[in-house]
PDB file with SEQRES, HELIX, SHEET and CRYST1 records, atoms N, CA, C and O in Angstrom:
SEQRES   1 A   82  UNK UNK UNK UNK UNK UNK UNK UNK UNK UNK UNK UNK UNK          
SEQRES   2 A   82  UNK UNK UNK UNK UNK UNK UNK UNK UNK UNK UNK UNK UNK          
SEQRES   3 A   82  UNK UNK UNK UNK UNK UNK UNK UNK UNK UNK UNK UNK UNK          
SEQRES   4 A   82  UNK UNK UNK UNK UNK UNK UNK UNK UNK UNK UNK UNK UNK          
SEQRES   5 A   82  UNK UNK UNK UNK UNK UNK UNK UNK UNK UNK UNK UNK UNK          
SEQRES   6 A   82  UNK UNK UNK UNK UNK UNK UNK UNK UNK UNK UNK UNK UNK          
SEQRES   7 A   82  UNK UNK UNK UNK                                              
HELIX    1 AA1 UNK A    2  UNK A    5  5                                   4    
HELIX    2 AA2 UNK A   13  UNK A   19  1                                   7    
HELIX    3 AA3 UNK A   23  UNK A   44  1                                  22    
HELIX    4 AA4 UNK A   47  UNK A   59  1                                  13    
HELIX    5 AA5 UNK A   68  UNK A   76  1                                   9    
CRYST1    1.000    1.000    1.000  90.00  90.00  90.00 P 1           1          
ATOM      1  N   UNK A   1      19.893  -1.794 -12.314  1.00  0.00           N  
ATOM      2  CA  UNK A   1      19.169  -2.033 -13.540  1.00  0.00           C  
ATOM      3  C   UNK A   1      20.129  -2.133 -14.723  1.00  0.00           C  
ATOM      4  O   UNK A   1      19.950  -3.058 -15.515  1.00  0.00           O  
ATOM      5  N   UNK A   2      21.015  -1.372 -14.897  1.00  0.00           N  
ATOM      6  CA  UNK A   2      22.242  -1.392 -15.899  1.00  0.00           C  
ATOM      7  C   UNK A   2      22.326  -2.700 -15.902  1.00  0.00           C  
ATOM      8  O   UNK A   2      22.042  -3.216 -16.983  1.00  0.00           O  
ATOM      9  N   UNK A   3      22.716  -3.632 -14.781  1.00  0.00           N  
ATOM     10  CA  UNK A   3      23.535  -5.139 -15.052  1.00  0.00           C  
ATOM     11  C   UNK A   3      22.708  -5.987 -16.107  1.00  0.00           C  
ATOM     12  O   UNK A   3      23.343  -6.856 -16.705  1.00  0.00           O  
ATOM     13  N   UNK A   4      21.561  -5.856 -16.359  1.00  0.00           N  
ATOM     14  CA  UNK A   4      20.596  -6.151 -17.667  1.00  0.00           C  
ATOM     15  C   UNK A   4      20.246  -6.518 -18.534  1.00  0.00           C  
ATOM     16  O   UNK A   4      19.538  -7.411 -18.999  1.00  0.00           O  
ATOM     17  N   UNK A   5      21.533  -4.729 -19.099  1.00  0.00           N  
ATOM     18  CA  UNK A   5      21.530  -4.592 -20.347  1.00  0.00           C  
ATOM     19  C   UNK A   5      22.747  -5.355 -20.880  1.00  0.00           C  
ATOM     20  O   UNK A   5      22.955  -5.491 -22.085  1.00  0.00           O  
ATOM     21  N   UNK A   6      23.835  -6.028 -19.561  1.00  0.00           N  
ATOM     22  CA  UNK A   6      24.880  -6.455 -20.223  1.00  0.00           C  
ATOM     23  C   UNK A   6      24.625  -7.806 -20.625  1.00  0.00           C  
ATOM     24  O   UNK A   6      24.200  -8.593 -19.779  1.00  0.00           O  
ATOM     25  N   UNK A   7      24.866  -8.251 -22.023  1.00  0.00           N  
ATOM     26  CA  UNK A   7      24.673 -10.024 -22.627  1.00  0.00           C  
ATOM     27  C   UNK A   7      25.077 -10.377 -22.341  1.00  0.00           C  
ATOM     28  O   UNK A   7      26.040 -10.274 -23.101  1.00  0.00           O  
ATOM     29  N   UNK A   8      25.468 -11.198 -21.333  1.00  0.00           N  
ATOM     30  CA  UNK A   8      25.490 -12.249 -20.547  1.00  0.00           C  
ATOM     31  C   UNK A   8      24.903 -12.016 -18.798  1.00  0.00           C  
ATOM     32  O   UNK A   8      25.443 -12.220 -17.710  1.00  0.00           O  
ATOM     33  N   UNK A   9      23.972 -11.657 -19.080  1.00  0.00           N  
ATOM     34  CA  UNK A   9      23.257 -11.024 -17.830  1.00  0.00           C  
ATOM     35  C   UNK A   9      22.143 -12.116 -17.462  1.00  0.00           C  
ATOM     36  O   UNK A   9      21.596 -12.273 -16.371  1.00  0.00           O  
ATOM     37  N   UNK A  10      21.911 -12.964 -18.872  1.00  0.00           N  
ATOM     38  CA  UNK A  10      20.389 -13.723 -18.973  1.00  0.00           C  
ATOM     39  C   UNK A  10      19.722 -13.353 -19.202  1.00  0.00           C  
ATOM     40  O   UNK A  10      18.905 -14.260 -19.355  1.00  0.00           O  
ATOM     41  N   UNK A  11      19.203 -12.312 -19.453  1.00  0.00           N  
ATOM     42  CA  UNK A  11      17.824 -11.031 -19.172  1.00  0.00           C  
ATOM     43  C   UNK A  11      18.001 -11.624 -20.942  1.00  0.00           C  
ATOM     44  O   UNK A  11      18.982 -11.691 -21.683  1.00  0.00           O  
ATOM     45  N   UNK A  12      16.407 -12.016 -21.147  1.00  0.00           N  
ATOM     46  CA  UNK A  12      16.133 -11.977 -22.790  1.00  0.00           C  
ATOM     47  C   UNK A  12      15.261 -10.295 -23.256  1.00  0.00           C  
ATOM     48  O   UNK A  12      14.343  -9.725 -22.665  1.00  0.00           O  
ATOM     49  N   UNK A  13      15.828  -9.989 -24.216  1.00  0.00           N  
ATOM     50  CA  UNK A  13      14.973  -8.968 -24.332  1.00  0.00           C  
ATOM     51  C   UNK A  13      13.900  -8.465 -24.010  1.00  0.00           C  
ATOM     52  O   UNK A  13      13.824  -7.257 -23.784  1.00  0.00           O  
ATOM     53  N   UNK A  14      12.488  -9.559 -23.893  1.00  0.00           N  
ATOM     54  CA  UNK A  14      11.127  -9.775 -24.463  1.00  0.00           C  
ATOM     55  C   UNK A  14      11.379  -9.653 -22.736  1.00  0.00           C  
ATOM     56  O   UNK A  14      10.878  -8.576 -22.411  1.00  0.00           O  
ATOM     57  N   UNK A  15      11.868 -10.230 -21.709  1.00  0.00           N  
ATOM     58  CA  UNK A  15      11.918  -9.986 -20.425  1.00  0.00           C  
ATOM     59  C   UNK A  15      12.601  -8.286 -20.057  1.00  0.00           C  
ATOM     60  O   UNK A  15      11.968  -7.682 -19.191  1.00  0.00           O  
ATOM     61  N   UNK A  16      13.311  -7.854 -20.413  1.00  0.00           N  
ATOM     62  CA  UNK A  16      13.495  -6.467 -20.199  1.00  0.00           C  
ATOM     63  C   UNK A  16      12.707  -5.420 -20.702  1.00  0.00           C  
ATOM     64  O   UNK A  16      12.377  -4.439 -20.036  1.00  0.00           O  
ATOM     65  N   UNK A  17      12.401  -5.625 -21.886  1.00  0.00           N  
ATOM     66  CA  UNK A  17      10.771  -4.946 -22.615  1.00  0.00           C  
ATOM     67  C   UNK A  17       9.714  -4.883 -21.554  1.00  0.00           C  
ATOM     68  O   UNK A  17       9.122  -3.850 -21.242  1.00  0.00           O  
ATOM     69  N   UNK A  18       9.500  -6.197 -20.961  1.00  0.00           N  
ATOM     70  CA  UNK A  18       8.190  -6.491 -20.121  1.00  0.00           C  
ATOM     71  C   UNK A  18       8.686  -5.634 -18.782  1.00  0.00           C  
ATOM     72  O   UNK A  18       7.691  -5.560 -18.062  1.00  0.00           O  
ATOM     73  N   UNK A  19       9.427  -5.183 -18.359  1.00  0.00           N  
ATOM     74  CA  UNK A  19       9.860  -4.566 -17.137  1.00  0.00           C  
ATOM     75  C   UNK A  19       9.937  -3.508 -17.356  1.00  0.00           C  
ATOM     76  O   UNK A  19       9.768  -2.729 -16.419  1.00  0.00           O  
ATOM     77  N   UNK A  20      10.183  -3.065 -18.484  1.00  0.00           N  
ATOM     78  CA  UNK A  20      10.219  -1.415 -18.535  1.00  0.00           C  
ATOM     79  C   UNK A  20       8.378  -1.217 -19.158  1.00  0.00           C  
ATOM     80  O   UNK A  20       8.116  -0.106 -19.620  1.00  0.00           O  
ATOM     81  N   UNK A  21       7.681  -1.858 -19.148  1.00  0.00           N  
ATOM     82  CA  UNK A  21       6.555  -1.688 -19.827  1.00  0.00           C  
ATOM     83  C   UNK A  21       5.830  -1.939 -18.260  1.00  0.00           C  
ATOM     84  O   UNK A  21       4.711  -1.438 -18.153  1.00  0.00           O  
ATOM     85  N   UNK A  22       6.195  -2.436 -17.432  1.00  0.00           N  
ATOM     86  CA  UNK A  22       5.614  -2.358 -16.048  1.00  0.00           C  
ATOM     87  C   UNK A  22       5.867  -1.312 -15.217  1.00  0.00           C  
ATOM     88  O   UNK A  22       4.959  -0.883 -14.506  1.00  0.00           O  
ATOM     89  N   UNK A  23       7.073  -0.780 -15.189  1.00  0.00           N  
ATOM     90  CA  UNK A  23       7.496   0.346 -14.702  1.00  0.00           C  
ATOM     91  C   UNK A  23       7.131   1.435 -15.180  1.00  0.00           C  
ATOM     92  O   UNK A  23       7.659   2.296 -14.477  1.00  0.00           O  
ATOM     93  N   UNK A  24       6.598   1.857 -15.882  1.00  0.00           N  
ATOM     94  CA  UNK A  24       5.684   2.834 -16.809  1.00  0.00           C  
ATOM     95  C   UNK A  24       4.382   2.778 -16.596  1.00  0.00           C  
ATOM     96  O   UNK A  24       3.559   3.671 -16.799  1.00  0.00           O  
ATOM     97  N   UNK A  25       4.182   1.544 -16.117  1.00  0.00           N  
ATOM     98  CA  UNK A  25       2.275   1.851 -16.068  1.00  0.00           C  
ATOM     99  C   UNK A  25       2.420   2.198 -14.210  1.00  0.00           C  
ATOM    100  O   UNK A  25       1.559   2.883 -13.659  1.00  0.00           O  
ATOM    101  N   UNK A  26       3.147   1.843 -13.734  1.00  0.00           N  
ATOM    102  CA  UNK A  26       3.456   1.438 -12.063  1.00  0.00           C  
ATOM    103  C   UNK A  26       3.658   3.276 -11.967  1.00  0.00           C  
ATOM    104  O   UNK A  26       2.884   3.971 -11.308  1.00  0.00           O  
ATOM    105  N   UNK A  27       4.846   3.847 -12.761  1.00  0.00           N  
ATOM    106  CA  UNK A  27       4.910   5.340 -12.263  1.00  0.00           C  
ATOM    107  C   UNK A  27       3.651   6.188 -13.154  1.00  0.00           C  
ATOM    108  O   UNK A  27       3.535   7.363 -12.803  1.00  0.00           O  
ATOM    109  N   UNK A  28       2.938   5.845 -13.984  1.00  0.00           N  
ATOM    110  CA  UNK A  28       1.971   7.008 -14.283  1.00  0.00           C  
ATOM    111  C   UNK A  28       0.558   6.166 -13.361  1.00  0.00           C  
ATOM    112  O   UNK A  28       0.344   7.041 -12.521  1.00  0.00           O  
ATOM    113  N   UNK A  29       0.087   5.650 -13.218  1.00  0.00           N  
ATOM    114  CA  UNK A  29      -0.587   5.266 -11.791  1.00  0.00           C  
ATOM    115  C   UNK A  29       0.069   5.971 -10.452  1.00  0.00           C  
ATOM    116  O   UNK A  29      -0.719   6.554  -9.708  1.00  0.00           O  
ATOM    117  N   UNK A  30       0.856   5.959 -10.256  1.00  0.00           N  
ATOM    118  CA  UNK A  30       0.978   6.763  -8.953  1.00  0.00           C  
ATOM    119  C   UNK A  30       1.219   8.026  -9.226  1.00  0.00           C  
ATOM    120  O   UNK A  30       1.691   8.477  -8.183  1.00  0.00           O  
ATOM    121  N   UNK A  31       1.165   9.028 -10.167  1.00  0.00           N  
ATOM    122  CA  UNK A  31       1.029  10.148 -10.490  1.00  0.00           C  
ATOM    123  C   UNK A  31      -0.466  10.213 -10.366  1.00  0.00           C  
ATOM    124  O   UNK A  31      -1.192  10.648  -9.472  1.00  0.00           O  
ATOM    125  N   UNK A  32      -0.759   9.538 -11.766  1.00  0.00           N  
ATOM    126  CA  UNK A  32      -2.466   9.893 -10.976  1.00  0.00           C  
ATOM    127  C   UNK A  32      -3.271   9.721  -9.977  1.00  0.00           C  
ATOM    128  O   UNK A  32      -4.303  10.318  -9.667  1.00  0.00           O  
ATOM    129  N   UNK A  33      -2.656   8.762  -9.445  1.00  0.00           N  
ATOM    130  CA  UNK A  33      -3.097   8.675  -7.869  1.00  0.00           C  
ATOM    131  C   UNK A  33      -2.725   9.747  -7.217  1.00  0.00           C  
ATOM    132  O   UNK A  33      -3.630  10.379  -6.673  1.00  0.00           O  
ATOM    133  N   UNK A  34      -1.505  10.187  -7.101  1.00  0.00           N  
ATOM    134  CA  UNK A  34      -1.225  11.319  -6.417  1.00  0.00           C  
ATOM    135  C   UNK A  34      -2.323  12.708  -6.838  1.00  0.00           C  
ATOM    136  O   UNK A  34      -2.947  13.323  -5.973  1.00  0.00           O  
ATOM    137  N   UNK A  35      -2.378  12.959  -8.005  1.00  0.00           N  
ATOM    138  CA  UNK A  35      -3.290  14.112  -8.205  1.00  0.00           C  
ATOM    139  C   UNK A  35      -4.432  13.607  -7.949  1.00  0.00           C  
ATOM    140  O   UNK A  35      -5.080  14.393  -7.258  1.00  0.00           O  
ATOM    141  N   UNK A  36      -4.937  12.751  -8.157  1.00  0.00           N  
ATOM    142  CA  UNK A  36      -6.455  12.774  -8.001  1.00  0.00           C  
ATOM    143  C   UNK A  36      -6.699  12.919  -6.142  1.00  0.00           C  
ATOM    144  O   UNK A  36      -7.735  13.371  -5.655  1.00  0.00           O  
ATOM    145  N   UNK A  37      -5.670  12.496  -5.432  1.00  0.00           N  
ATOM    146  CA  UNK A  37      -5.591  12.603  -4.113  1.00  0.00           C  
ATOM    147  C   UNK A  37      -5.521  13.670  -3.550  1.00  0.00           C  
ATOM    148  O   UNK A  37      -5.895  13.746  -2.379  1.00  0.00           O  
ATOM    149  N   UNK A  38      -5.013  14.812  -4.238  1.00  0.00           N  
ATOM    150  CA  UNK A  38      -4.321  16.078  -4.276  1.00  0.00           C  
ATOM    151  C   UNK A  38      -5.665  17.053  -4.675  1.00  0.00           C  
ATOM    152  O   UNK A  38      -5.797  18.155  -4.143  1.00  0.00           O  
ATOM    153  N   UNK A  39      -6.501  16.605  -5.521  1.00  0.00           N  
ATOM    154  CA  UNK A  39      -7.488  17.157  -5.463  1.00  0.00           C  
ATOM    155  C   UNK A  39      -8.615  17.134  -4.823  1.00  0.00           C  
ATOM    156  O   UNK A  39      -9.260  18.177  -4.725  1.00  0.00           O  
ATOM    157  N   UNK A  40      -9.097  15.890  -4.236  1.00  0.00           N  
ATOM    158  CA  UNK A  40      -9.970  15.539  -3.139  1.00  0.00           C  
ATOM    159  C   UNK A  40      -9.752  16.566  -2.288  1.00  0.00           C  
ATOM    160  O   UNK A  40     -10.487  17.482  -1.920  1.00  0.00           O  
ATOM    161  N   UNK A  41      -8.075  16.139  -1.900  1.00  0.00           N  
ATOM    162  CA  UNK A  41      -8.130  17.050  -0.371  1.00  0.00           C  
ATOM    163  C   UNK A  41      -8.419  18.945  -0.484  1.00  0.00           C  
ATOM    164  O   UNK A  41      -9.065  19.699   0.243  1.00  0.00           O  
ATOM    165  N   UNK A  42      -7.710  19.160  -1.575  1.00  0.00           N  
ATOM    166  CA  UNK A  42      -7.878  20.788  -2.065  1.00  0.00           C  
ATOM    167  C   UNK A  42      -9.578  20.679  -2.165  1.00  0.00           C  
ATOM    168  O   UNK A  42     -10.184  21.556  -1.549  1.00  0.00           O  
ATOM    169  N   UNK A  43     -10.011  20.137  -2.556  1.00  0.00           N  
ATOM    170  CA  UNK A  43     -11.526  20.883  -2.835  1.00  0.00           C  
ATOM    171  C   UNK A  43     -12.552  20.106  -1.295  1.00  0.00           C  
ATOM    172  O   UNK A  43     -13.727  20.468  -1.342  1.00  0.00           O  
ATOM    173  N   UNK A  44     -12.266  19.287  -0.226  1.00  0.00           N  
ATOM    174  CA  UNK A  44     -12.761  19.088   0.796  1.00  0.00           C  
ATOM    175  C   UNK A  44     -11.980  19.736   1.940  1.00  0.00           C  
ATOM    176  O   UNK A  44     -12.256  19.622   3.134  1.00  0.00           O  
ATOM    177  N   UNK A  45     -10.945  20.449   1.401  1.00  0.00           N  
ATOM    178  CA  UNK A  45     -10.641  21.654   2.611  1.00  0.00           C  
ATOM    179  C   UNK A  45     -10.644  22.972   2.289  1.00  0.00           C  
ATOM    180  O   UNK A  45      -9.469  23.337   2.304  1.00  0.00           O  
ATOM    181  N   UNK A  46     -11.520  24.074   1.942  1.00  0.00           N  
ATOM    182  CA  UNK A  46     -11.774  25.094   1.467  1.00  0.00           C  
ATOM    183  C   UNK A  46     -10.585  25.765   2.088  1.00  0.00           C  
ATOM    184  O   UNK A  46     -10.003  26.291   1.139  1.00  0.00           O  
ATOM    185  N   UNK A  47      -9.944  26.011   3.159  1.00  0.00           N  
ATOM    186  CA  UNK A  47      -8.815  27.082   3.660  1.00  0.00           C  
ATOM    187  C   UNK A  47      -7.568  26.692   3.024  1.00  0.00           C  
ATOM    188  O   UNK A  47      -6.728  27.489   2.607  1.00  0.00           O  
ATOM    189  N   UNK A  48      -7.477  25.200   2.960  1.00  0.00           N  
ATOM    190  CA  UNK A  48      -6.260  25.207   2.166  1.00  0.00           C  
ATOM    191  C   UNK A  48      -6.089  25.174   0.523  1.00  0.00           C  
ATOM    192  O   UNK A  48      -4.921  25.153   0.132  1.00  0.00           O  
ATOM    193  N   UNK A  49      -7.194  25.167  -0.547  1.00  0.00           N  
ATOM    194  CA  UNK A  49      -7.282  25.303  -1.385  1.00  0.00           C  
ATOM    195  C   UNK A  49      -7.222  27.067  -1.457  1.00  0.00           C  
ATOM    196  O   UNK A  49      -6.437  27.509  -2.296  1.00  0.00           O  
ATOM    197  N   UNK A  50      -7.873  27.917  -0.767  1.00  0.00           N  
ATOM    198  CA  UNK A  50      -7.613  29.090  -0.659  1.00  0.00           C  
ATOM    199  C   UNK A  50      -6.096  29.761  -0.962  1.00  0.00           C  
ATOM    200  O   UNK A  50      -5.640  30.501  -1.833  1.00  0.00           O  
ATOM    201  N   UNK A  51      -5.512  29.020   0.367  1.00  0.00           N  
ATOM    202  CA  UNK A  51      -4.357  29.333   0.197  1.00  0.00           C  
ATOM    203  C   UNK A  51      -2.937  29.326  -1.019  1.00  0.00           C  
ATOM    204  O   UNK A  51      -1.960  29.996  -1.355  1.00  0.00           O  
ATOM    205  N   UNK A  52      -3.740  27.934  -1.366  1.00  0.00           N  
ATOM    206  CA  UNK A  52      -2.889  26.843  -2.667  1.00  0.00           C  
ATOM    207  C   UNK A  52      -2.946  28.368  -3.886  1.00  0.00           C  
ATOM    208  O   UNK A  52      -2.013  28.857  -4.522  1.00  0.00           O  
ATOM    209  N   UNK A  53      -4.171  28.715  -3.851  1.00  0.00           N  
ATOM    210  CA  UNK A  53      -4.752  29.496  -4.798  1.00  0.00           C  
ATOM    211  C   UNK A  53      -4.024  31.139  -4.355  1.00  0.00           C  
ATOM    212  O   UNK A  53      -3.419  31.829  -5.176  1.00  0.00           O  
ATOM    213  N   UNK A  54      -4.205  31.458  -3.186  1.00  0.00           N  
ATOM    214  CA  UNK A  54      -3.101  32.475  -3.232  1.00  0.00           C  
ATOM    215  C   UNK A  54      -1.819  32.559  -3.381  1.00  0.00           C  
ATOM    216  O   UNK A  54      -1.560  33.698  -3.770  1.00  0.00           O  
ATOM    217  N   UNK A  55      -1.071  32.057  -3.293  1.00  0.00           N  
ATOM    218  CA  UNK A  55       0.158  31.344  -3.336  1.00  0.00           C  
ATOM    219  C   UNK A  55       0.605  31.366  -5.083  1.00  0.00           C  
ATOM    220  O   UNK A  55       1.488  32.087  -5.548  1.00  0.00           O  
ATOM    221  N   UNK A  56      -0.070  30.592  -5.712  1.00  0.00           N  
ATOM    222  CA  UNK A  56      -0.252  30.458  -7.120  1.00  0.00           C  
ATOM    223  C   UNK A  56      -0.310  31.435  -7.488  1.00  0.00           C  
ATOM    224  O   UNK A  56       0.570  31.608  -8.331  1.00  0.00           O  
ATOM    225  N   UNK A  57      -0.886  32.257  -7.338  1.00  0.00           N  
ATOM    226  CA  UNK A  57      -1.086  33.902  -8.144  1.00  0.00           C  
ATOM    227  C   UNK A  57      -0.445  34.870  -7.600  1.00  0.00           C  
ATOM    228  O   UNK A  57      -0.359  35.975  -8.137  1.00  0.00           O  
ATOM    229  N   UNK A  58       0.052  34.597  -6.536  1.00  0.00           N  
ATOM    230  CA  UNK A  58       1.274  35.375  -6.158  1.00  0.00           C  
ATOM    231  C   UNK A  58       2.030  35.521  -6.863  1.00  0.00           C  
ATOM    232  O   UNK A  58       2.351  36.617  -7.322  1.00  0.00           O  
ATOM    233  N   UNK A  59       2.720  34.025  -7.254  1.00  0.00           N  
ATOM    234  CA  UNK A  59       4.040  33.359  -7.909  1.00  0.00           C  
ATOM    235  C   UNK A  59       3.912  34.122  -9.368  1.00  0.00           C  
ATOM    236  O   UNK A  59       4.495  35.137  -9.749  1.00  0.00           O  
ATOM    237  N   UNK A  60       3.058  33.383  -9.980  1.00  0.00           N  
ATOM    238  CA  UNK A  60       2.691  33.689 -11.447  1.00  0.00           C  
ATOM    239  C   UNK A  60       1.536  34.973 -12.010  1.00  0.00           C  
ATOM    240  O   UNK A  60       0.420  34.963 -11.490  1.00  0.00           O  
ATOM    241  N   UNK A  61       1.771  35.764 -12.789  1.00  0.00           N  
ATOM    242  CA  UNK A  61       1.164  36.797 -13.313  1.00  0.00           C  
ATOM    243  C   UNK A  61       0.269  36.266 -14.277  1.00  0.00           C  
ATOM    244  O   UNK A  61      -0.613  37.047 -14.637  1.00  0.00           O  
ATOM    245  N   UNK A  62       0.273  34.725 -14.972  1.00  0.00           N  
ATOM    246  CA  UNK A  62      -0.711  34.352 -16.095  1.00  0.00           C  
ATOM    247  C   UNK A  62      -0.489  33.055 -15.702  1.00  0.00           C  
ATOM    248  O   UNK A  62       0.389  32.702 -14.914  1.00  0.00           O  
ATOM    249  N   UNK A  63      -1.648  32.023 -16.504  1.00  0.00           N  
ATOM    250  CA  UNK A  63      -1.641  30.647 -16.717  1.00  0.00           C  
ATOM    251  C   UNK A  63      -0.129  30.357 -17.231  1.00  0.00           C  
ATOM    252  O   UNK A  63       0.705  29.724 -16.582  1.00  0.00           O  
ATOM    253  N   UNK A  64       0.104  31.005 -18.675  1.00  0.00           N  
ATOM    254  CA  UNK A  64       1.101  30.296 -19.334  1.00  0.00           C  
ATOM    255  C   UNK A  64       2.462  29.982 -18.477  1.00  0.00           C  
ATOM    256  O   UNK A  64       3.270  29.137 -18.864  1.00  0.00           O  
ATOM    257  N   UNK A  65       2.673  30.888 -17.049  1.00  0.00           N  
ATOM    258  CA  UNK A  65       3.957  30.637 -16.544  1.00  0.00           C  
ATOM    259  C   UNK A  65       3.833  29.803 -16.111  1.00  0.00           C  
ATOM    260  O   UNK A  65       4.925  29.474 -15.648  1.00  0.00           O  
ATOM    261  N   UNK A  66       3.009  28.994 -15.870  1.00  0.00           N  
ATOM    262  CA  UNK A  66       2.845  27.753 -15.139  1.00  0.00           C  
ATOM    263  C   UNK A  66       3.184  26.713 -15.638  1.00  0.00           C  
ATOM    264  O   UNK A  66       2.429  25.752 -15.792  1.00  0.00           O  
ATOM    265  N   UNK A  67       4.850  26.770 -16.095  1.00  0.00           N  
ATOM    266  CA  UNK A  67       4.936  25.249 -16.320  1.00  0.00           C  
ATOM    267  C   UNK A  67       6.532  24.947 -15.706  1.00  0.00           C  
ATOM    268  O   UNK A  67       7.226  25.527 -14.871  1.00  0.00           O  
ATOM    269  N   UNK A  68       6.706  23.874 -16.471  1.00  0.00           N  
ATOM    270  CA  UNK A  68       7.766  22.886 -15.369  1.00  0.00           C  
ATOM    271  C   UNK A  68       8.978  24.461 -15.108  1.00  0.00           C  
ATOM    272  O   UNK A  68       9.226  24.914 -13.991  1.00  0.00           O  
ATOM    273  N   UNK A  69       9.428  24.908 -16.138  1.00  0.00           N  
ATOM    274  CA  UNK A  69      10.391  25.620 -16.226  1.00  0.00           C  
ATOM    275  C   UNK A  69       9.845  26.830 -14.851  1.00  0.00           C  
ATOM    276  O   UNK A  69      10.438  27.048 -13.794  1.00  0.00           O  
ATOM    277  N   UNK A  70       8.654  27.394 -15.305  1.00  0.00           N  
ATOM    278  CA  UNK A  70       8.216  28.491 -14.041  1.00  0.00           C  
ATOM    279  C   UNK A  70       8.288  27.661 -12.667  1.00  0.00           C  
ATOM    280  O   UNK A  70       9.004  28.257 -11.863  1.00  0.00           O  
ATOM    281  N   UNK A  71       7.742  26.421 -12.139  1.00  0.00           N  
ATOM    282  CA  UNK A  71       7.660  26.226 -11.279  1.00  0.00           C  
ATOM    283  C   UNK A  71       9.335  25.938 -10.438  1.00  0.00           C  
ATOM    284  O   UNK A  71       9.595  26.304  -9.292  1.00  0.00           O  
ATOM    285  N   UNK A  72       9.967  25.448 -11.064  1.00  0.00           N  
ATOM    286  CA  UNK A  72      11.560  25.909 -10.850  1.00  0.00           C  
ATOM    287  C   UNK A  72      12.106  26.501 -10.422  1.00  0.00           C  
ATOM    288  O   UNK A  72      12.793  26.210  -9.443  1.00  0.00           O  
ATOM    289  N   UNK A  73      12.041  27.878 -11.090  1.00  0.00           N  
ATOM    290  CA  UNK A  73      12.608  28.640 -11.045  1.00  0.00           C  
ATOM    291  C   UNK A  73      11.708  29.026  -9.518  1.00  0.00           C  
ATOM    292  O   UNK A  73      12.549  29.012  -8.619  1.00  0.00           O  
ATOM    293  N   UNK A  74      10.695  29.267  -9.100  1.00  0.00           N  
ATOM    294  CA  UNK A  74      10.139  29.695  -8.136  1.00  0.00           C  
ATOM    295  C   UNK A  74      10.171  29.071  -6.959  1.00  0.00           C  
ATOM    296  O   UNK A  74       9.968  29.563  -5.849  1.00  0.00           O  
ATOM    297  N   UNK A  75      10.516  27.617  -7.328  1.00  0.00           N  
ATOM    298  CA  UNK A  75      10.545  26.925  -5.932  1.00  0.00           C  
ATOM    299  C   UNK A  75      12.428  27.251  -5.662  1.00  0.00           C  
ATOM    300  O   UNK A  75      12.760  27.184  -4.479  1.00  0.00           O  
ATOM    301  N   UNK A  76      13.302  27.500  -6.440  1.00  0.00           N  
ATOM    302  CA  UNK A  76      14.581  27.708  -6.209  1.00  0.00           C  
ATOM    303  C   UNK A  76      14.598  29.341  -5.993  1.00  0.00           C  
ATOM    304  O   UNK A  76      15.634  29.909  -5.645  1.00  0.00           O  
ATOM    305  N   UNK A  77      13.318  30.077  -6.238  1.00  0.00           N  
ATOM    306  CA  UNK A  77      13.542  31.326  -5.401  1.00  0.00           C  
ATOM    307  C   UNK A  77      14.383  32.486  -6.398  1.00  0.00           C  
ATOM    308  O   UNK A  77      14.940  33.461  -5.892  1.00  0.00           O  
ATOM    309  N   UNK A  78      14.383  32.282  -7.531  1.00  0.00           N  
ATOM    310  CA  UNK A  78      14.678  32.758  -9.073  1.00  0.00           C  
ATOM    311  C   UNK A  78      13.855  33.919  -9.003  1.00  0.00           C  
ATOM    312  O   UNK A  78      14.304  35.065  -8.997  1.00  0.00           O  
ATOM    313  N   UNK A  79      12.686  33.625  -8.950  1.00  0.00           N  
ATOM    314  CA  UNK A  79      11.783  34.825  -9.000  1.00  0.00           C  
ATOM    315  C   UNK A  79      10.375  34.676  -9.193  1.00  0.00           C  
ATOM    316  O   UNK A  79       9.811  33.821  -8.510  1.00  0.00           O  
ATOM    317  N   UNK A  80       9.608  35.457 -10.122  1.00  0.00           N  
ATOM    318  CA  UNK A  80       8.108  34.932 -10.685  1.00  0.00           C  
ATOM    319  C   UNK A  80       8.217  34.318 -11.950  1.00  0.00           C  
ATOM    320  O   UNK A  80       8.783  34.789 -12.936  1.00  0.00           O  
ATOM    321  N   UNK A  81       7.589  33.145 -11.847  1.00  0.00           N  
ATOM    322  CA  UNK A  81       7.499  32.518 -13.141  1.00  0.00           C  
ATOM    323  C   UNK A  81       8.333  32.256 -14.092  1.00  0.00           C  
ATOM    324  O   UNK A  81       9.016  31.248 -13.913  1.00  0.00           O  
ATOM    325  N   UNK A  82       8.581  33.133 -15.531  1.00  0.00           N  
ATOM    326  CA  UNK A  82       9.347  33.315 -16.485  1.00  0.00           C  
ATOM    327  C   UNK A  82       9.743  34.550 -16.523  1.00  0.00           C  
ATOM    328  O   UNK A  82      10.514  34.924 -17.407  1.00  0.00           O  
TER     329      UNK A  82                                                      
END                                                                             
């Protein structure tokens, strides 16, 4: 993707604009695809939403640890949360 940005690449701006403006709708569509998929299956399999849910409150003592930084640290085994 770098080779692009270099002028004499051909790439007109209004064509590199349009590609990064596709690639943005392309990765937040498959995020939400992914969660909305992610939730189907958690709430049409009661044992493993169970689990999802124990697991979670294991990890974390409140909502607020629940973010990018807590989940980090917990999947690298740091500790609970923050």
């Amino acid at each position: 993707m770098s080779g692009v940005l270099d002028p004499d690449s051909g790439v007109t701006y209004e064509e590199f604009e349009g590609t990064l403006d596709t690639i943005s709708v392309a990765g937040s569509e498959t995020t939400a695809t992914l969660l909305s998929g992610l939730t189907y299956l958690l709430l049409t399999n009661p044992d493993k939403m169970a689990t999802v849910c124990s697991e979670v409150r294991d990890k974390f003592s409140s909502a607020e640890q629940i973010d990018s930084i807590g989940i980090i640290r917990v999947s690298m085994g740091v500790g609970h949360g923050h």
